[in-house]
N, C-alpha and C positions, 0 to 999 in steps of 0.2 A: 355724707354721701360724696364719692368724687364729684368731681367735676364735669359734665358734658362738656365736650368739644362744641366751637363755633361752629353750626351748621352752613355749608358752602353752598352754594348758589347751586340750584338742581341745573341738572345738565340736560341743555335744549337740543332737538335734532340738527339746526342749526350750527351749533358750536362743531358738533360733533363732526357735521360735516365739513365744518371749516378744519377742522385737524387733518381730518382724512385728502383733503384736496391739497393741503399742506400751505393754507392761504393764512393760519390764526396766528398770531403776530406774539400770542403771551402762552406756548405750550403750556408752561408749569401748571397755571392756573386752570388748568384744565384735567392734562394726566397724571399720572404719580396716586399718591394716596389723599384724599379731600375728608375733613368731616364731613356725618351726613347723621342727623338726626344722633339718636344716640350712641351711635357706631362711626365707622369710616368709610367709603367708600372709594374702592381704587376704579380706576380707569384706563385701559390702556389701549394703543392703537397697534396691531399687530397684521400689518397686511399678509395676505395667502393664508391666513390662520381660517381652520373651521370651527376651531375651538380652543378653550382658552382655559389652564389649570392657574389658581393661583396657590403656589405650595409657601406654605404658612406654617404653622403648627399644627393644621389637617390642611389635608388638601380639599381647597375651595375652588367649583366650578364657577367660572364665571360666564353669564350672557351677553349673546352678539345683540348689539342694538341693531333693530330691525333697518331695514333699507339703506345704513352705514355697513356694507361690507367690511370686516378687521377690526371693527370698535368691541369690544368688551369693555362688561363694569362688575363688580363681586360686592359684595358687603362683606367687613369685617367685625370683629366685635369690637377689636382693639388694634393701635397702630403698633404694626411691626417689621418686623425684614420680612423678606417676602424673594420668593424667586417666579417664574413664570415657564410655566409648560407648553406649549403651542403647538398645534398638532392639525394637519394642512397636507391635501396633495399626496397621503401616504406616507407621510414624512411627521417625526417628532423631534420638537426641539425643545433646550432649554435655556433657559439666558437670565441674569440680571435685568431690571427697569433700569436704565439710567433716569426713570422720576421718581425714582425712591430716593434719588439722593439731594443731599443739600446743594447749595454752592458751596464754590471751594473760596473764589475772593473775598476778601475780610473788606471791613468799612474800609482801613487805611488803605490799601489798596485803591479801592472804588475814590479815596477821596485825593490820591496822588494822581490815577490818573485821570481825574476830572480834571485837577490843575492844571494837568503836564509837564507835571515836574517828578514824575517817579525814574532815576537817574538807571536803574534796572529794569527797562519794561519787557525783556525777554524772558525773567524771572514769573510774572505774570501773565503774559497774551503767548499764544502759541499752543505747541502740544507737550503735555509733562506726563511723561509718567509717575506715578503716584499711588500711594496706597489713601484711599477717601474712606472715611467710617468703615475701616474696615476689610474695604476690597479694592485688587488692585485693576489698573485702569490707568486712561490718560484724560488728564484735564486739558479742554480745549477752550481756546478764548482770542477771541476777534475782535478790533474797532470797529464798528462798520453804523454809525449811529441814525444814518438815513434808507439802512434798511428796511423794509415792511415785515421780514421772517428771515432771518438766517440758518441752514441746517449744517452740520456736517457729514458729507458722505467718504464711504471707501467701499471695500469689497465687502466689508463688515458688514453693511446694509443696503448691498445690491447700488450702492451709487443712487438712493433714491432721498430726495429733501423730505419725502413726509416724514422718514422715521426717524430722525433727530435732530428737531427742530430746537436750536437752543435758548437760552432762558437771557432775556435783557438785564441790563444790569442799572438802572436806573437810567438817571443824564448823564451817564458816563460814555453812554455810545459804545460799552462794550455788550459783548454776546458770549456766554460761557454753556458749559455741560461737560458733566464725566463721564465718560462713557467707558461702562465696566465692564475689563476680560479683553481687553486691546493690548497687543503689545508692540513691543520694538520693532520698526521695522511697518509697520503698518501703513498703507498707502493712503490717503484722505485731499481733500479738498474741502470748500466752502460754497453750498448753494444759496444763493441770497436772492429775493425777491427786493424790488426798489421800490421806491416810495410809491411809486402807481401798479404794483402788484406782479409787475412782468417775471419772470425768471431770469434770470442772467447769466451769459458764459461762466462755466465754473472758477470759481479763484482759487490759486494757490495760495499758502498763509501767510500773510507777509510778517510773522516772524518767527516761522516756520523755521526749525534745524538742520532738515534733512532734504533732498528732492532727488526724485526719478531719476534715471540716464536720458540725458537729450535726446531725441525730440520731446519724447514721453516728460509732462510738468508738474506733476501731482507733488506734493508735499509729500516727506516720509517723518515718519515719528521715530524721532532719536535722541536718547539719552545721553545729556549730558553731565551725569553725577558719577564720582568717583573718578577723577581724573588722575593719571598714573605719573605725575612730574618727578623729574629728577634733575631739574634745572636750577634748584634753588642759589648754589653759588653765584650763576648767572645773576641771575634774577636780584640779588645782594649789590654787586658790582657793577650792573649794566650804565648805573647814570654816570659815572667816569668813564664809560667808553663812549658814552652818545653826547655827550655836551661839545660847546665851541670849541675846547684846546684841546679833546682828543682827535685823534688819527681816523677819519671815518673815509672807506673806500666801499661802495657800495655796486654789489652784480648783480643788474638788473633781470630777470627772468620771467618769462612765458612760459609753464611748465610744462604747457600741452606739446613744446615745439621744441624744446632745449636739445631734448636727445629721446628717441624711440626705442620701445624691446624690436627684437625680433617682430615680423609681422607689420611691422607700422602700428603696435599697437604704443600706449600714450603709457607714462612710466606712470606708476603706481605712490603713495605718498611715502610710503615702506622702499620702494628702490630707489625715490631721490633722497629719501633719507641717508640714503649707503651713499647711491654714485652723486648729488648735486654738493650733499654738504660737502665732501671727501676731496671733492675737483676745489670749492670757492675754498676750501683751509690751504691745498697747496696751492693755490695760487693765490691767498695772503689777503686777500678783502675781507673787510670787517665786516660785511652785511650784505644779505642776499634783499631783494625787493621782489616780492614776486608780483607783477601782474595781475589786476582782481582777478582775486578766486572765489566771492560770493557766487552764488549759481547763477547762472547765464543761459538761456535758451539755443544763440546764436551763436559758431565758432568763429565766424568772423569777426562779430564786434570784439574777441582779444580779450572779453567779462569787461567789457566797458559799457555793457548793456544789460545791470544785472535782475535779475526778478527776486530771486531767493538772499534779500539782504542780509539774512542771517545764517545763511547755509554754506559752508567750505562746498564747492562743486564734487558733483560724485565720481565726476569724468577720473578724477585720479584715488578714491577711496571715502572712508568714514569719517567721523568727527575724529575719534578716536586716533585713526592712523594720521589724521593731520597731526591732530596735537603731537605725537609721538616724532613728527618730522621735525615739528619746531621745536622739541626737546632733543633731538640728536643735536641739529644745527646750536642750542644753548650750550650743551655737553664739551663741543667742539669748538665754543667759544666764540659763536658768530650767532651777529644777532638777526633778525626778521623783518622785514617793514612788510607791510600792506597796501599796496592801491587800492584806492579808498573814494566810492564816485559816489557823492552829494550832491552833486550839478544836474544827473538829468537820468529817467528811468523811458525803457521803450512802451511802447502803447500795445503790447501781447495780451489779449485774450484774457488772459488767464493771470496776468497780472495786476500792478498798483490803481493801473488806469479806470478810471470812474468805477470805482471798487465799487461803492457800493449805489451805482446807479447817479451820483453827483460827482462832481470835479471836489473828489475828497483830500487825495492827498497831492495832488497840482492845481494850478489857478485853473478856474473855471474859463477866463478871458486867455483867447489863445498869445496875444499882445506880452503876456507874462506868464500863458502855463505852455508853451509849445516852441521848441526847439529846430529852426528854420534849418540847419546844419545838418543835424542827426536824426529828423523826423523822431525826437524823441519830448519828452511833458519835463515839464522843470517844477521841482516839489515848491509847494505854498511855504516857503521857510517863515511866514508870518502867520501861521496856525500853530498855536501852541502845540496842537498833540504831533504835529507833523515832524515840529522842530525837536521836539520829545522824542522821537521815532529813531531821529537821524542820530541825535549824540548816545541816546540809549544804545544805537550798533555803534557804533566808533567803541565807547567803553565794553561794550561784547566782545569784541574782539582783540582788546587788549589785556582783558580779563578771563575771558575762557578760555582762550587762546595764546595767553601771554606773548603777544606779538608785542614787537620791540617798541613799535611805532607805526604812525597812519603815511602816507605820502598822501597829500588829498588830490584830484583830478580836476584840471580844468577850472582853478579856483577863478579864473578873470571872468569867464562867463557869467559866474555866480554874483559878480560885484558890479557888473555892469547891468542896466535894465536895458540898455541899449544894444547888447554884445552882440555884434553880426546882422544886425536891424537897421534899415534906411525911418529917415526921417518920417510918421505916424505909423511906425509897426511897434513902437514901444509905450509904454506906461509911465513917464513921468512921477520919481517918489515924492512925499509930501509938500518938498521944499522946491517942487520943479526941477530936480537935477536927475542925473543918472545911475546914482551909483544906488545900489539894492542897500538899504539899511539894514531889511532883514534879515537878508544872507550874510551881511556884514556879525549881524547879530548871532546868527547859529556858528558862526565860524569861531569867533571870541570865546561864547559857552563853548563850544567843543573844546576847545584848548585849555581852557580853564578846568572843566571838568576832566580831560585826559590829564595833563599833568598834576591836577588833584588829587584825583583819585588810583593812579599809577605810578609808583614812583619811578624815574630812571626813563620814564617813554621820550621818544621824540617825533612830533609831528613834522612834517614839510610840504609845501604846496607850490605844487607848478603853477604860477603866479607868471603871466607873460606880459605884463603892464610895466608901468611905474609905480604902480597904486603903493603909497605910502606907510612905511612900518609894516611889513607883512611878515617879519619877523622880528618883532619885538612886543613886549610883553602887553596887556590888555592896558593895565592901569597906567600904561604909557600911552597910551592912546594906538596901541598898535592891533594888530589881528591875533598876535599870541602863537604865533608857531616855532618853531625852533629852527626851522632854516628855511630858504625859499630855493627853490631852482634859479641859476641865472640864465635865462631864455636868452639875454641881449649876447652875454660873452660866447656862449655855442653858437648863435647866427653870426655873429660879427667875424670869430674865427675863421669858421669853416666857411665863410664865404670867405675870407683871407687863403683858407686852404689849395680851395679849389682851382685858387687863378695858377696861369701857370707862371713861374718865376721870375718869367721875365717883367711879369708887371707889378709884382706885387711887390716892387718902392711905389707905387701909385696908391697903395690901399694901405701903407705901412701901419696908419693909427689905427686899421680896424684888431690889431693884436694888444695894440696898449688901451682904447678908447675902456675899457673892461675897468683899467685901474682908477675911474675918475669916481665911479660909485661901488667900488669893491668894499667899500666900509660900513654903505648905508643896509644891507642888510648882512643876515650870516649866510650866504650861499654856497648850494652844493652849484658843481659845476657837469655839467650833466647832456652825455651823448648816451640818448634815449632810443630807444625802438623809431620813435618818432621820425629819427636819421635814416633808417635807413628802410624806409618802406614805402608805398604808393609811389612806385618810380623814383625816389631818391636816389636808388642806389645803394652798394654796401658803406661804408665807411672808405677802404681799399679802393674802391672803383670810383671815388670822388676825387681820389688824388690825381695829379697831372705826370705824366711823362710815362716812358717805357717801364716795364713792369717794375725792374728794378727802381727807377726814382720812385715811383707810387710806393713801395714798402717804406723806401728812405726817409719821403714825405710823409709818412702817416707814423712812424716810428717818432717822428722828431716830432711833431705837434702831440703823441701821448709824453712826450718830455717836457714838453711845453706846461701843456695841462698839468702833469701830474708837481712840476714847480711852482707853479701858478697860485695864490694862495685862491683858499675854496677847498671845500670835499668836495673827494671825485664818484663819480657814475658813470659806469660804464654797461652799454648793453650787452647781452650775452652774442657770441658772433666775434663781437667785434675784436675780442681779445687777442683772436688768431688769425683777422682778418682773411674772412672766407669773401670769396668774390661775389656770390650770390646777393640781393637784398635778401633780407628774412625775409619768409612765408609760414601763416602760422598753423599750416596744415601740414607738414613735414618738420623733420629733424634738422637741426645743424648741419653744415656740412665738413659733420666733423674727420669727411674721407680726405680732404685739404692737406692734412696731419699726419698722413701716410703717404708712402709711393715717393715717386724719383722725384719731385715737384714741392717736396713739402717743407724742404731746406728753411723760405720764408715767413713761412707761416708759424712756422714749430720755434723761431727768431723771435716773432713779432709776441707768441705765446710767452718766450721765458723773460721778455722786455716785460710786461705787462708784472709777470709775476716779480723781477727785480725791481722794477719801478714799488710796487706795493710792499715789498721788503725795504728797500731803501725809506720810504717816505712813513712806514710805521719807526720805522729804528732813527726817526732823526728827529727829535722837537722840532726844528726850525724851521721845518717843510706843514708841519701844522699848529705848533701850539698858538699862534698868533694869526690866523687864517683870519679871522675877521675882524683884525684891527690894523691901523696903519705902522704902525710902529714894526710889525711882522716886513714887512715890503721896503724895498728902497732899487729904486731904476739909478744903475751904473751908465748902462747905455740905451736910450730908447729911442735916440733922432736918426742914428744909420737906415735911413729909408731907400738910398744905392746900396750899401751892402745887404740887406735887409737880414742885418743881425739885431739880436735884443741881448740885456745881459742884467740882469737885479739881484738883488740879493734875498734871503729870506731867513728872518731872526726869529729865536723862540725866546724863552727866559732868558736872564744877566746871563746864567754861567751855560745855556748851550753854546755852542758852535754856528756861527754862520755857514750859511748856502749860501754859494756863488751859481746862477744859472745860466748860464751860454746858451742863442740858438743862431744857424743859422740856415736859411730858409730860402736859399738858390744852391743849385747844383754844383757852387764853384766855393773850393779850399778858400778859406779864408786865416790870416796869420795878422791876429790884431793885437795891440796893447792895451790889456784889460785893469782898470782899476778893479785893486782888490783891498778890502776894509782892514785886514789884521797882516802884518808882518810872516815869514815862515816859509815853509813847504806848504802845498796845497795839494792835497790828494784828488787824481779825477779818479771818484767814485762810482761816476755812472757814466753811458759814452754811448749813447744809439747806434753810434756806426759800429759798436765794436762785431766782431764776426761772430759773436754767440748769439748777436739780435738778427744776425744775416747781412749786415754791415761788412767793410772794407778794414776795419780796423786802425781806419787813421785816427792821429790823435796827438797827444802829449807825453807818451811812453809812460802812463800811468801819473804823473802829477805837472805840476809847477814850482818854482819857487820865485818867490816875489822880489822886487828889488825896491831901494827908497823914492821912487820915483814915482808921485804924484801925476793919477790920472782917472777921470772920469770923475771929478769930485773926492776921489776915494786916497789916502794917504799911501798908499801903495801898490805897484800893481806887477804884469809880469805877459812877457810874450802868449798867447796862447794860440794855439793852433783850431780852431772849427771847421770839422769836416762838411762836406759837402750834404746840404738837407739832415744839420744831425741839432742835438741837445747834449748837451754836455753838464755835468754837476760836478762842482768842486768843492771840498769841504777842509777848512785846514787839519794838516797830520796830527797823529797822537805824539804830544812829546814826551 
């Protein structure tokens, strides 16, 4: 004789009304199909319904339990599929049970992310579409483990928590259900009850793919299967372009601001793919950065405030047409970075903040979960799933996205327990000092894991400390990233910049001070958005004198820089030096570039593009960027003249860089030590009249005579214009 089914617990009015009030903590065990005696018996909660078909192999009427409005139960003989007819208000419908189906997460799953070690958690939590036993739908799944009842709502079901309350997934603290005949596109949230029964501002998913158009914050359901690449050469090649001895010049970008359509409407991911790559290939930088583009609520925080950590923002298009951007830019031979914020998320409604009724994924104690600067919550990087959270998106995005690389945000805050806190506003870590071991700890795994499991990526972190090794490898006792920002060389400069010439022999070492620790880590060298906003000023408007020195000046300090050992970053703006500071609710002002006016601008733009042709086409300008042996100071004590002059080597058989600057308004004709006998071609010449310069100079070279000076065995008259840079490289013989 078969076997009878385990007969399930009769169902009390009680329960029933605990579904209906949408208070019962364990759906499954309730609706869907249950044994009952020697049959089966379904259950289902179908609000506005007066009545209820269950279509089977006959169609089976099923009964409203009494004084529970919407509850229906059928008996079956046997378990099977099953659809549901609902008929309500004049109105008939049909639908799948999402309790007729399984779960979708497997043990392993359930037991990686108990650990918080499953290294793909977007693979699992979030919305998938999926074919489940059969039918298609999307699998939905939350952490949320101090919940009382989690649902998911959309227009699917009127935005209401009673009708798809989901199914717990043990001590995993997750919450899953399929909900079948959903598709692409589809708008949802998370209703969560907390641990003392309340209902809670709706949340969006935090690993959610897709999200609304701002203000509007719902999650969207988006596919990310079948990805259309055509990048693979890149992608082969890239770890020779992004390591210490290649060429890396990096344009920095705000994509919401860079350049507008017609209307002041925001370029699309489809027309930066045409107009942004097309502009950074001629003008010769090796990598675009763009600005977080995770989803953001806010247009002013810049996506430095994001909610949607897994979502490309919809402000400029889909998953799809992103990736399709990052695949021109791979095509064209330029790679991607990412701004990348682990430091700190905003306290919206509708986002990370007390998800699920507890300080889940920030510290509960404001002392270390609350951000006195940004009124933003700073993540529990000492919660396994949380730290789990954070490298799982860093690897997302260099994975489904084949991003080149992370820049991470704000890394000092993260290392400090004390960062921007007077004395008892902090937390003390174990050994009474200050520095976050945690964060220390998520930073290391990120890095290990990206360059693990990516090959060719490169991480970098705006690190504004001294904090030690922040680019150098983990098992050297370092943080593990691939280059750092140098914060101290951009303040020390540019406040060198600024003064006007006549004093600046009083500040001369703040241009050389840069060389005393140019070694201790790999540094990009980096004029950031940072420069030129909240009253800064442009880059141009920092400079001193009549229009014309302000070009001269700011042309010869990008000579500077771009000799200077260090990769370069440059912000977008800056290249053509438009007067304005940036604002990130308008376009460039790329009107600068036209008109009877634009002579220096359209200079300072082809300087930029020469400067990055020159320093790709020369080993000696970077193969040795981050060792000493690359550098050698000819002259660095003229603090009256205030001229500099060193040299810059790459391998035995390159070619030395001779670098010249000088940095008062007055001709200068000095005797330069130069390392190699010959002709010496000036290569490059800020003053010359293509950058908007005067054209003085050396009538295109040098040649050297035996006469020992500046240390150097040989050297040769040379002429330094007024506020210019000069590069000299010996001829071809």
């Amino acid at each position: 004789m078969p076997k009878e089914p385990n007969t399930a617990p009769s169902l009390s009015i009680h329960t029933a009304r605990a579904i209906a009030q949408g208070t019962h903590g364990d759906p499954f065990s309730v609706l869907g199909l249950h044994p009952s005696g020697k049959g089966w018996q379904l259950r289902a909660f179908v609000p506005g319904a007066d009545s209820l078909i269950v279509l089977a192999d006959t169609e089976i009427p099923a009964t409203q339990i009494k004084d529970v409005p919407g509850f229906f139960t059928a008996d079956l003989p046997a378990r099977t599929a099953y659809r549901l007819r609902a008929i309500g208000s004049g109105t008939r419908w049909e639908f799948e049970d999402p309790f007729r189906f399984g779960p979708v997460l497997g043990e392993m799953d359930e037991y990686l992310l108990g650990e918080g070690t499953h290294k793909r958690l977007w693979q699992v939590l979030g919305a998938h579409l999926m074919t489940h036993e059969g039918v298609e739908g999307v699998h939905f799944a939350v952490w949320a483990p101090n919940a009382q009842r989690v649902s998911v709502v959309g227009d699917f079901n009127i935005w209401d928590g009673r009708r798809t309350p989901m199914r717990r997934r043990g001590p995993t603290g997750v919450w899953e259900i399929f909900v079948p005949g959903l598709t692409e596109g589809t708008t949802y949230k998370y209703e969560l009850r907390n641990i003392d029964g309340a209902v809670m501002p709706l949340k969006s998913d935090p690993a959610g793919f897709g999200s609304e158009h701002p203000p509007a914050n719902a999650s969207v359901v988006r596919d990310l299967r079948g990805a259309d690449w055509h990048d693979a050469k890149w992608m082969k090649t890239r770890a020779a372009a992004q390591n210490v001895d290649a060429p890396i010049s990096v344009y920095e970008v705000h994509l919401a601001s860079w350049k507008r359509a017609p209307g002041d409407r925001m370029l699309s991911y489809t027309e930066l793919a045409d107009q942004l790559v097309t502009y950074v290939t001629d003008m010769g930088f090796t990598h675009i950065e763009l600005m977080p583009i995770s989803e953001y609520p806010f247009d002013g925080s810049w996506g430095y405030q994001p909610v949607g950590l897994f979502a490309p923002t919809i402000r400029h298009g889909t998953p799809p047409e992103f990736r399709a951007f990052i695949d021109a830019a791979h095509k064209a031979g330029i790679g991607v970075l990412l701004d990348w914020v682990p430091g700190h998320f905003p306290s919206d409604a509708h986002g990370l903040g007390r998800f699920d009724g507890t300080a889940l994924y920030e510290h509960a104690d404001p002392r270390e979960g609350f951000h006195q600067d940004w009124n933003t919550l700073i993540f529990n990087y000492g919660r396994t799933e949380v730290a789990n959270y954070l490298i799982s998106n860093a690897l997302y995005w260099l994975e489904e996205y084949h991003l080149d690389g992370l820049r991470v945000d704000a890394v000092a805050s993260m290392l400090y327990r004390d960062y921007s806190r007077e004395a008892g506003q902090w937390v003390p870590n174990r050994d009474g000092g200050r520095e976050n071991y945690e964060a220390i700890g998520l930073l290391q795994n990120m890095n290990i894991t990206a360059y693990g499991e990516c090959q060719g990526v490169m991480t970098v972190a705006e690190e504004s400390t001294a904090f030690p090794g922040v680019s150098r490898p983990v098992n050297h006792g370092g943080l593990g990233f691939g280059f750092k920002w140098n914060m101290g060389w951009m303040n020390d400069t540019l406040s060198y910049m600024q003064r006007d010439p006549v004093y600046r022999k009083h500040h001369h070492h703040q241009m050389t001070f840069g060389l005393h620790y140019a070694w201790s880590e790999n540094f990009i060298l980096p004029i950031s958005h940072d420069e030129v906003v909240h009253g800064k000023g442009s880059m141009i408007a920092k400079m001193p004198g009549n229009d014309a020195e302000k070009f001269a000046n700011l042309r010869a300090y990008y000579g500077f820089m771009w000799g200077h050992p260090g990769k370069k970053l440059l912000f977008m703006g800056c290249e053509f030096a438009q007067w304005g500071e940036w604002a990130h609710a308008r376009s460039l002002d790329w009107h600068v570039l036209e008109g009877d006016h634009s002579a220096p601008h359209l200079g300072m733009q082809s300087l930029i593009r020469d400067l990055n042709k020159l320093y790709r086409a020369t080993p000696s300008l970077y193969v040795n960027d981050t060792r000493p042996q690359g550098f050698e100071w000819i002259s660095a004590e003229d603090a009256d003249g205030s001229t500099y002059a060193f040299v810059r080597r790459g391998a035995k058989a390159d070619a030395p860089v001779v670098v010249a600057c000088n940095f008062t308004p007055v001709e200068r004709h000095i005797r330069l030590g130069l390392p190699v006998a010959g002709k010496w071609d000036e290569v490059l010449n800020t003053d010359a009249s293509a950058y908007g310069g005067e054209n003085r100079g050396n009538m295109g070279g040098v040649t050297s005579e035996a006469k020992p000076s500046h240390n150097q065995p040989h050297s040769a008259i040379v002429t330094l214009p007024p506020l210019s840079t000069v590069f000299f490289k010996p001829a071809k013989t």
